[in-house]
C-alpha positions as semicolon CSV with decimal commas, in nm:
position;residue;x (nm);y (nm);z (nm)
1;X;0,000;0,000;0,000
2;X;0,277;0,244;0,051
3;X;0,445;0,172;-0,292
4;X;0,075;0,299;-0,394
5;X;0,131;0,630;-0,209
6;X;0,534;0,672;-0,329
7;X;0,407;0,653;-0,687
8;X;0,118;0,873;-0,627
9;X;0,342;1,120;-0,442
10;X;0,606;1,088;-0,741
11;X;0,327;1,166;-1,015
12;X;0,213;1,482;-0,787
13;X;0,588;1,606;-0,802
14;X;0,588;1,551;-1,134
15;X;0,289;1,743;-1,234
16;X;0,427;2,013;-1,039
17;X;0,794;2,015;-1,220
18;X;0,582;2,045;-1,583
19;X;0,385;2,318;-1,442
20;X;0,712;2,495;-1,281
21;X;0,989;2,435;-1,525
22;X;0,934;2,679;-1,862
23;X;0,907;2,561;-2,231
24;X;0,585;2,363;-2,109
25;X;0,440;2,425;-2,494
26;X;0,723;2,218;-2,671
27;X;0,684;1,898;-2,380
28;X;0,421;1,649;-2,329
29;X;0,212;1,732;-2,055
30;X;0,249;1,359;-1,931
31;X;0,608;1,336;-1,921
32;X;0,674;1,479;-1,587
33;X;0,423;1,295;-1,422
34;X;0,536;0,931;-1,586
35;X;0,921;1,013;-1,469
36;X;0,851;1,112;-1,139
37;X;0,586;0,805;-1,082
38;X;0,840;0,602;-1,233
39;X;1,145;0,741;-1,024
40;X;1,022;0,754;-0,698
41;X;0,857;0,335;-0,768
42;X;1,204;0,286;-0,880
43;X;1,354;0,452;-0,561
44;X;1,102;0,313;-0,318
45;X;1,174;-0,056;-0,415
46;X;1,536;-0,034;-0,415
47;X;1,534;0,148;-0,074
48;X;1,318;-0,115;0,091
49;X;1,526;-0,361;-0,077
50;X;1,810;-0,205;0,110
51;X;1,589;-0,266;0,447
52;X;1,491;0,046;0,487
53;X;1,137;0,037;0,718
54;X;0,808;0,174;0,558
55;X;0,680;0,385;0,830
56;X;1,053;0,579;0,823
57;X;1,065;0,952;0,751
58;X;1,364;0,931;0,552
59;X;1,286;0,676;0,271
60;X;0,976;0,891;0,210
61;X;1,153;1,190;0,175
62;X;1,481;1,009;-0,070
63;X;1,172;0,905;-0,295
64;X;0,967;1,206;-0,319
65;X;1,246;1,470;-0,369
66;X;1,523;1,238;-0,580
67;X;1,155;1,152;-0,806
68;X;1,115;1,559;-0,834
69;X;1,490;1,603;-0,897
70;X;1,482;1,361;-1,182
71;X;1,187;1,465;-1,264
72;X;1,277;1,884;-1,290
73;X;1,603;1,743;-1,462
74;X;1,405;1,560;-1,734
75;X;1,173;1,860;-1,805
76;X;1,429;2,125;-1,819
77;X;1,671;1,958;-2,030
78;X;1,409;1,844;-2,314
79;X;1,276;2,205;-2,294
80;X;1,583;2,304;-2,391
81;X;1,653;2,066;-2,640
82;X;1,312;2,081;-2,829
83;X;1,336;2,454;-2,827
84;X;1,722;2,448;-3,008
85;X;1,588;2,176;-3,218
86;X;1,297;2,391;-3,302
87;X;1,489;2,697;-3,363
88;X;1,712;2,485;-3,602
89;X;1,414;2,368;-3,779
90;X;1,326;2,718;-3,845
91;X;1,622;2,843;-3,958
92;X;1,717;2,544;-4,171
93;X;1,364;2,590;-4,355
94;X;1,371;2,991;-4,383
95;X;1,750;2,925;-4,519
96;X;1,567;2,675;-4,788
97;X;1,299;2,908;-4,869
98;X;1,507;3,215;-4,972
């Protein structure tokens, strides 16, 4: 049941790294969500793999913020990415055109 609440927690953090972190227009609105979800599963398991109790304050906290780091991370470097790419598009096709 807790995994249930880490993953929930990790898709919450993401949503809130898309709606933080600029160049939202040229990303998926899903794809903060899905990494942090994803992270902080990925985190939880491994951390109560390591015997690390459920009801502990600091495997909550490890999988919330390292799924929002990875998360932020994820969002701001594709922003940036898509928007070069994009701006390369642009000038590659206005170079063709003239």
């Amino acid at each position: 049941m807790e995994l249930l609440f880490a993953v929930l927690g990790g898709l919450i953090v993401g949503a809130i790294a898309h709606v933080v972190v600029p160049w939202r227009s040229s990303r998926g609105s899903l794809l903060g969500p899905a990494v942090g979800g994803i992270v902080a599963a990925v985190l939880w398991e491994a951390l109560t793999w390591a015997g690390w109790q459920y009801d502990a304050t600091w495997i909550w906290v490890v999988a919330l913020v390292g799924a929002g780091v990875v998360a932020l991370v994820t969002e701001w470097v594709l922003g940036k990415r898509r928007t070069a790419a994009d701006a390369a598009y642009y000038e590659r096709v206005k170079a063709q055109g003239a």
